[in-house]
N, C-alpha and C positions, 0 to 999 in steps of 0.2 A: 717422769719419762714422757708424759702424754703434753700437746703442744699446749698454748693458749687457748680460751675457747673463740679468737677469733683469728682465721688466716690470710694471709695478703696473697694475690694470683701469684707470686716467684715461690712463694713455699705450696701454693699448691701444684703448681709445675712441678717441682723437683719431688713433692709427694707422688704424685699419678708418675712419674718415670720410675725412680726408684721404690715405692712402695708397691703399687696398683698393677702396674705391669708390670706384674711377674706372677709367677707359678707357683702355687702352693701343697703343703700336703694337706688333705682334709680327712685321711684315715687311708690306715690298713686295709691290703684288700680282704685279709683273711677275717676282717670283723666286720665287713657289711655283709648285708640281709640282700640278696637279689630279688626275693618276694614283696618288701616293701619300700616305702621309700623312707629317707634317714634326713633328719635335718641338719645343718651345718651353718655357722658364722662366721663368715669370714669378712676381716675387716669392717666388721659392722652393718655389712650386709648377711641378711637371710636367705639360707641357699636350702634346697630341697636337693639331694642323690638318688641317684634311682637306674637300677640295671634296664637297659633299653634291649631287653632278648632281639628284638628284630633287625637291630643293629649289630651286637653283641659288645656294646659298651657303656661304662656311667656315662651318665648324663648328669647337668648342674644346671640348674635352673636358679629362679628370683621363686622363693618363697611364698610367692604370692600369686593367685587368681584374680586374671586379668577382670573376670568379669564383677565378684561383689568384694578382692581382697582380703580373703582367706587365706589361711595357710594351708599350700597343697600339701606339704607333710603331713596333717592329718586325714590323708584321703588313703587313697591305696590303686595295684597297679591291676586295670582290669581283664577280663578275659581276653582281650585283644592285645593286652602285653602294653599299657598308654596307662601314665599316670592321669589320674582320674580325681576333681576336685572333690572333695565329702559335701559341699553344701548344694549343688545341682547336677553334680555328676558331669560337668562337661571334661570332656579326653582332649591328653595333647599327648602327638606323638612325638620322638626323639629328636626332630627340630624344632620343637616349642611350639608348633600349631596348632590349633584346637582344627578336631576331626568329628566331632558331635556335640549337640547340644541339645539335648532331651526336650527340651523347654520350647522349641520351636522346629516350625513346619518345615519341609523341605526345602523350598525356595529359600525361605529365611535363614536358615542355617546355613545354608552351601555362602550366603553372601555375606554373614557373617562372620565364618570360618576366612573369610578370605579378606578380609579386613586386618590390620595388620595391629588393629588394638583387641582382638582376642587372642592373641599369641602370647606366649611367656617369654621373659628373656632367660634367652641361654649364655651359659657361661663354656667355654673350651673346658676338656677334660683330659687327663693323659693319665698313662700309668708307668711306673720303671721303679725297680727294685722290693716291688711290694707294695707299693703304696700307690692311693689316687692323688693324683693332682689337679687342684682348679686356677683357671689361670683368673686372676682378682677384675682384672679389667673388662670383662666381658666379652662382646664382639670385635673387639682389637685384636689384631694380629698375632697373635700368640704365637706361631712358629716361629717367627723371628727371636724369642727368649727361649733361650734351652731350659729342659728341664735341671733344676738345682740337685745333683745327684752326686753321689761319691763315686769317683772314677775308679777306683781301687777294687768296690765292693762288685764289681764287672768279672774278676778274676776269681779263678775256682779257688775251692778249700778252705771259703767261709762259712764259719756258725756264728750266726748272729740272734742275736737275743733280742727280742721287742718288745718296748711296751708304749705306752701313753699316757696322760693324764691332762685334765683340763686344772690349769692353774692359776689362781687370784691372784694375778700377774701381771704387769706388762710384759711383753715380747722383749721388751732390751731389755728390761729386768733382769727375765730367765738367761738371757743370750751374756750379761753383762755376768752373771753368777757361773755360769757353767763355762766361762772364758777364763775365769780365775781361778788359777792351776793354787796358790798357795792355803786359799780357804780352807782347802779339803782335810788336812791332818786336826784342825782344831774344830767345825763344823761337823763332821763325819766321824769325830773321835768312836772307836767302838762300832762301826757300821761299814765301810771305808778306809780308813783314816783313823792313825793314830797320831798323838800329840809327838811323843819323842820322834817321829820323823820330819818335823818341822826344821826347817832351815831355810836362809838367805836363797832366793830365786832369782840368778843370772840369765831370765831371759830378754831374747833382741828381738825387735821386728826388723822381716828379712824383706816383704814387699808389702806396697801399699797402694791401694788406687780405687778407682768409685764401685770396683765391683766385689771389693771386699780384702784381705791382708795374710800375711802368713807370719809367725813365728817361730822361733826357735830356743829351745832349753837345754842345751847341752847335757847338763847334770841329770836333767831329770828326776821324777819324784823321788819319795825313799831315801833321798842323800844317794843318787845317783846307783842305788843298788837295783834299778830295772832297764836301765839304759836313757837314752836322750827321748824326748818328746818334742814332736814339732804339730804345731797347730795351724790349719785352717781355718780361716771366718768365707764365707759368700754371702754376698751381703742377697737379701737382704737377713734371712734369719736361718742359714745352717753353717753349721762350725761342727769342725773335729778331731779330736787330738789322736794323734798316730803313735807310737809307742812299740818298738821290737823286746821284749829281755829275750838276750841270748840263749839261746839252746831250753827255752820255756815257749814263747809264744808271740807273735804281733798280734797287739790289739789294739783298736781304736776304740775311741769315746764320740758317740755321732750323736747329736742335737738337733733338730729343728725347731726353732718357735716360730708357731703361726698366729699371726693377731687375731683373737675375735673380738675384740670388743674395748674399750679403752680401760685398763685395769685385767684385763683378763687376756691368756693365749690357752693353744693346745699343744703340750710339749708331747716330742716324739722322742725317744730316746734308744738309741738301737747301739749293742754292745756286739759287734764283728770279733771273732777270734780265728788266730792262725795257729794250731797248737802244733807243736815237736812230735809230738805221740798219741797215741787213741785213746788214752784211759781219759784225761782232762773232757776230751771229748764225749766220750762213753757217758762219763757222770752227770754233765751238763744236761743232755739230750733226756737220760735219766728221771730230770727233776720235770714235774706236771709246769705247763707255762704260770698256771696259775699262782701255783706256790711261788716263782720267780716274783710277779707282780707285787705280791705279798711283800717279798724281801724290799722290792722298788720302793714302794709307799714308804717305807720307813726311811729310806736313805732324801727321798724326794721331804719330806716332814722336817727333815733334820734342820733345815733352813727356811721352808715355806712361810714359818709366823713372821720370820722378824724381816724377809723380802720383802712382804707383804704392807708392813710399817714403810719401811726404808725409801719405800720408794714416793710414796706420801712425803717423807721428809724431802725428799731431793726435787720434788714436784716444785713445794713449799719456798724451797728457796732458787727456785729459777729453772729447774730442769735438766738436760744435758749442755742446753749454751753457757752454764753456769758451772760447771762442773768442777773444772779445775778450781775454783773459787770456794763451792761446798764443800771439797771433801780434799784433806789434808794426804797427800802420794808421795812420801818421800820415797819409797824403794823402786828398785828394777821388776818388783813383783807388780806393780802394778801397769806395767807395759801392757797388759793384754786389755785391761779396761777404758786405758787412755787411746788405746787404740780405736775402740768401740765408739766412745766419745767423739773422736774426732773423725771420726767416719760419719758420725750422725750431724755433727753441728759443721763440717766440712764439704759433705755431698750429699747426705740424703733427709735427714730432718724426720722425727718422731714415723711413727707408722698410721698415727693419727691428728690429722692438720688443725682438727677441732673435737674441741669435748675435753673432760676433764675427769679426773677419777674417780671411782663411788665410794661412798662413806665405806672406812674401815671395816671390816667383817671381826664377830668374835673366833673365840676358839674353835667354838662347834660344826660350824660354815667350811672353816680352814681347815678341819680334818675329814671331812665331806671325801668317801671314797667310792661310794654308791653311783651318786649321777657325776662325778666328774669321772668316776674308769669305768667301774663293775657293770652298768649297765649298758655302757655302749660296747664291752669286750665279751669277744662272744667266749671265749677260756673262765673269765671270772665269774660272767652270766651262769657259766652253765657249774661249774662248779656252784656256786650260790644256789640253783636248783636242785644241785646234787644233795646238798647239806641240807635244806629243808624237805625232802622227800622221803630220806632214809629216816629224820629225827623220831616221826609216828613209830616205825616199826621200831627202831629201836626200844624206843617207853614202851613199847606193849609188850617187846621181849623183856624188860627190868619188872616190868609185873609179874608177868610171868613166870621169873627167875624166884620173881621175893617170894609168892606161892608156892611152886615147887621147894623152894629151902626150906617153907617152914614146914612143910607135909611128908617129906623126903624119910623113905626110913634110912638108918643107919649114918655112922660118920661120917664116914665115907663119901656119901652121895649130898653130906650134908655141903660137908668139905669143898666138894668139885664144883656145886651150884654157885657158894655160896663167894669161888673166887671167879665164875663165870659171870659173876654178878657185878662184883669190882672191873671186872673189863668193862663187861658194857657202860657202866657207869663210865670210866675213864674215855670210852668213844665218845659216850655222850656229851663229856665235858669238852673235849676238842672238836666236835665238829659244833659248838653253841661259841668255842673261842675263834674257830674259821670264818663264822658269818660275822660276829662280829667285825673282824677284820678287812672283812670284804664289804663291806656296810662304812667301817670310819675308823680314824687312827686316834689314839691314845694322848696324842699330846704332849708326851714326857722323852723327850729326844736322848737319845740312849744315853749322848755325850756327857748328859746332865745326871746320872743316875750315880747313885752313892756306891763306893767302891766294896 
């Protein structure tokens, strides 16, 4: 998916149009820190976040301190509310200016500050439906590009369900996978998706143009036992499938892949529900976000390894300008990916104009659920604190327990310890099965597990 490593000025034009100029999400707003600042890649740049109290907005910055080129991500935001570099402490406020610099006299500071090479470069920042956005181009005009948003998700009497993950991916990759509606019954078997709902997929592309395409599936998944499904792509990386069953529920499937880096994006994945009645609703709300996440991982796994190869192979032999050529499409199911293709080798061209992919990762890498969710989500974070906080008290209550049964007079009392003992042991064992979970995935995709 990723270009050649070397680009000619017409692919890099039509890259900075349709790649660079535009607006990204780079995170939920419910999981940043407004106390510190948060780093972020986008497009292969280094970008620093950081809530600007005196403004009352994120900020995006370049990564980097103008003066010895540092990462300001490791600094932090000072008493004056101005992120603050860690290696001399010089402050820049919410338009990127440096406003001190410890290191020098008055005079010398005021003319330094005012130099236009101690300032940082700032990126546009916006927010809509939850999310921040960066716009990739920098100091370019950014209002002129709307924000990439579901028009839908505008209307009341949505529950939407989110998550995220950082993925060992390309961006068309992810966008390339989660566009093909047929995969899911054989891919997702047991998770999603069962085999016996597999059938022939009559879908059409209904429009088509540089700013991305729509589809339509009449039948719909299940052999048409949930109703028709129609799909949007906007280019450059959100797509979403819309889907009513009758007197059940509308519900979409919403994607985002953002490029960070050639091989790698950060998928958003948000599940909107229109439900007929309260209980579906009731249940949902019910469940800790965390435990959902959990569920996510496993369905996101089910395919992660062999994307991960795949797309190494398609690299291999040429790319997306290649495409039709690599990979053998005789059905109608594959309209949703030819689409993709031809969007990419027709108007807009990889997401990265140079560079090339990084060696293969193993299994261990690939199940990595720690630093690509758990730690930047503040539900699984904090759940993961949860689980290792309780763990002590509970051991010192099984000791406890195992002393009082052996000392206990009577049956009786031996009896009640001795099954109060068996709980705790059984918490014990699920909140050592929780972290694990929230730490890395297993690798054994359910689809593949003996019946």
């Amino acid at each position: 998916m990723v270009a050649s490593p070397s680009a000619d000025a017409a692919s890099l034009q039509r890259w900075q149009e349709h790649w660079q100029q535009r607006w990204y999400p780079v995170a939920y707003l419910q999981d940043l820190d407004r106390l510190r600042p948060t780093p972020f890649t986008l497009l292969g740049e280094d970008l620093v976040l950081w809530w600007d109290a005196a403004a009352c907005q994120w900020r995006a910055f370049a990564d980097v301190c103008p003066h010895r080129l540092v990462p300001l991500s490791e600094g932090r935001l000072n008493d004056r509310g101005e992120l603050e570099c860690p290696y001399h402490g010089w402050s820049f406020n919410g338009e990127g200016r440096c406003t001190a610099i410890p290191q020098a006299e008055p005079e010398e500071a005021a003319t330094a500050c005012a130099s236009f090479r101690s300032a940082c470069r700032a990126y546009p920042t916006a927010t809509g439906q939850g999310l921040l956005f960066v716009f990739a181009a920098g100091a370019e005009p950014a209002g002129e590009r709307p924000l990439p948003l579901v028009p839908v998700l505008d209307e009341p009497g949505w529950l939407v369900q989110d998550t995220f993950r950082d993925l060992p991916m390309d961006a068309l990759t992810l966008l390339e996978n989660v566009l093909d509606v047929s995969h899911v019954p054989f891919t997702h078997h047991r998770t999603v998706g069962r085999r016996e709902n597999a059938a022939p997929v009559a879908a059409s592309l209904t429009g088509s143009g540089p700013e991305g395409f729509t589809l339509a599936w009449p039948e719909g998944p299940r052999r048409g036992k949930l109703g028709s499904q129609f799909t949007t792509f906007v280019a450059p990386g959100l797509m979403w499938h819309d889907l009513t069953a009758e007197g059940f529920a509308r519900f979409l499937t919403v994607v985002y892949a953002t490029p960070i880096r050639p091989g790698e994006c950060r998928l958003f994945a948000r599940f909107p529900f229109q439900f007929r009645s309260a209980l579906p609703r009731l249940l949902l709300r019910a469940r800790p976000q965390w435990l959902q996440h959990l569920g996510n991982h496993i369905v996101l796994e089910d395919d992660q390894v062999f994307l991960h190869g795949q797309e190494r192979v398609l690299a291999a032999r040429g790319g997306s300008g290649a495409f039709p050529q690599a990979c053998f499409l005789p059905t109608s199911a594959d309209v949703y990916v030819q689409a993709l293709h031809a969007w990419v080798t027709g108007v807009a061209g990889g997401p990265f104009p140079t560079g090339s992919l990084p060696p293969r990762l193993g299994l261990a890498p690939l199940m990595d659920r720690y630093e690509s969710h758990t730690r930047h989500c503040r539900a699984c974070s904090g759940a993961l604190r949860g689980v290792r906080r309780w763990r002590p008290w509970l051991l010192a209550a099984l000791g406890l327990e195992l002393v009082l049964a052996a000392w206990a007079p009577g049956v009786a009392a031996r009896t009640a310890l001795v099954l109060l003992l068996g709980l705790t042991a059984l918490v014990l064992r699920q909140l050592s099965r929780w972290e694990r979970q929230l730490l890395r995935g297993e690798g054994h995709p359910p689809r593949n597990a003996r019946s």
